[in-house]
N, C-alpha and C positions, 0 to 999 in steps of 0.2 A: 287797080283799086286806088281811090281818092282816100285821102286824109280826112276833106268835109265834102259837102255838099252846101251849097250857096244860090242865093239867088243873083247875079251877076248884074248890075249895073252898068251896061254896055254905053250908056248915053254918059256914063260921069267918068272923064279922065284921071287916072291915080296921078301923075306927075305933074306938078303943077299945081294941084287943086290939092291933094294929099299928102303928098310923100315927096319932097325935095330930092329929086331920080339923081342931078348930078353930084350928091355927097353920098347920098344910099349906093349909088352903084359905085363906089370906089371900095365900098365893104366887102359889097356882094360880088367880088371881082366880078365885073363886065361891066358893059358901057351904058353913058347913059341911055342909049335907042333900044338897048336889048332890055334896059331894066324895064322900060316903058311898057313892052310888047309883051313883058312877060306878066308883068300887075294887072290885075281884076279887080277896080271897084266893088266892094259888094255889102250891106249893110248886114253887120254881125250879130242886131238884133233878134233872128232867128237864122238859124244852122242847122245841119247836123254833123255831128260826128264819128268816126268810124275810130272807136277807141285805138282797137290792133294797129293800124299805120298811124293814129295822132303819135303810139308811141313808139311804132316802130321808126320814124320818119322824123323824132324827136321835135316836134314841134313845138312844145312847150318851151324847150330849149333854147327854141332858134327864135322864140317869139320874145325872150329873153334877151336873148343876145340885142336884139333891134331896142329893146326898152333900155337898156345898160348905155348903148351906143347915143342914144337922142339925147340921156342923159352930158351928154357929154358935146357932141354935137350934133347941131340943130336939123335932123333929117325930118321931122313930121311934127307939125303943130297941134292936132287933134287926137285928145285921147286914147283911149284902149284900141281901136279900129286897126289904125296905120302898121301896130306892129304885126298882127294880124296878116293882115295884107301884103306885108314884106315875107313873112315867115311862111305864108302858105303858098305863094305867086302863081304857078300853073296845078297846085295839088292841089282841083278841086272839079268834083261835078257838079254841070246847072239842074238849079230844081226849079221847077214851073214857078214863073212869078207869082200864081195865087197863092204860095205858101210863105212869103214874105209881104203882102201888098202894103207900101207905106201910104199914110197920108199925116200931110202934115196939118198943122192947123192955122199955122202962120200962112206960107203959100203955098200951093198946088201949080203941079206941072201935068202935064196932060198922063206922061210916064208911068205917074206915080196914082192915076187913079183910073186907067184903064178894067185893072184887073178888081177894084174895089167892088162890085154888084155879085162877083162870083167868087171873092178872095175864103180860102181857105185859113187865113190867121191874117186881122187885120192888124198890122203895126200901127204906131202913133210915133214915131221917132219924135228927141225933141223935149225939152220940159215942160211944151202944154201939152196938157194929158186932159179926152174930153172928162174923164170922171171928176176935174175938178173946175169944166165949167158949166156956169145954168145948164139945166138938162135939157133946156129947147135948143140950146146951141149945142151939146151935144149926139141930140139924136137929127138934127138937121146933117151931120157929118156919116150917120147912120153908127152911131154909139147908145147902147139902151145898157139901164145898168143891170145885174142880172140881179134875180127873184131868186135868192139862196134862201132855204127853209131852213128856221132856226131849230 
């Protein structure tokens, strides 16, 4: 049993693009080639979690540890993601990409909109968010706001 489940982003390299692998893996005793092999790209905007091994498997901990350490020196430039990504590395099962389908609003990669006609939870990663543009540009993206009954 896995810690999360994730949608894996096989097309986006952690090392290099994410997580700086040759000062990470001087932490993580092992080299930079294993750290590589062993990180999974994956956007944390939808997950899930398997509480019993988040804390059996101290993950909180070790996602701690990585936030303490960037503090200090420069392993990962972006955000909440990276330490994530370090703390979890192979603890995780893939969940069908329609359960994370991003699209962005800025640019679209073919990737990222495959799974959008059938997606199970559409993401918007990103600070445009279509609810705050015209609604024709929003539902062109297939964004409709919902009819909540007051």
């Amino acid at each position: 049993d896995a810690s999360v489940a994730i949608v894996p982003r096989d097309y986006k390299k952690v090392c290099g693009h994410v997580v700086h692998c040759t000062v990470a893996a001087k932490f993580a005793n092992t080299t930079t080639e294993q750290l590589s092999q062993r990180l999974q790209a994956f956007n944390a905007g939808v997950f899930v979690i398997n509480l019993q091994n988040w804390r059996n498997f101290r993950i909180k901990e070790k996602v701690a540890y990585w936030i303490r350490l960037n503090l200090q020196y420069r392993i990962y430039d972006l955000g909440s993601n990276p330490p994530l990504v370090l703390a979890i590395a192979q603890d995780y099962v893939r969940l069908d990409p329609h359960w994370n389908c991003l699209r962005g609003l800025r640019k679209q990669h073919y990737h990222n909109t495959i799974c959008w006609d059938q997606a199970y939870i559409r993401h918007f990663p990103g600070d445009l968010k279509p609810w705050k543009q015209p609604i024709s540009h929003a539902r062109a993206i297939g964004w409709e706001p919902a009819n909540i009954p007051s």
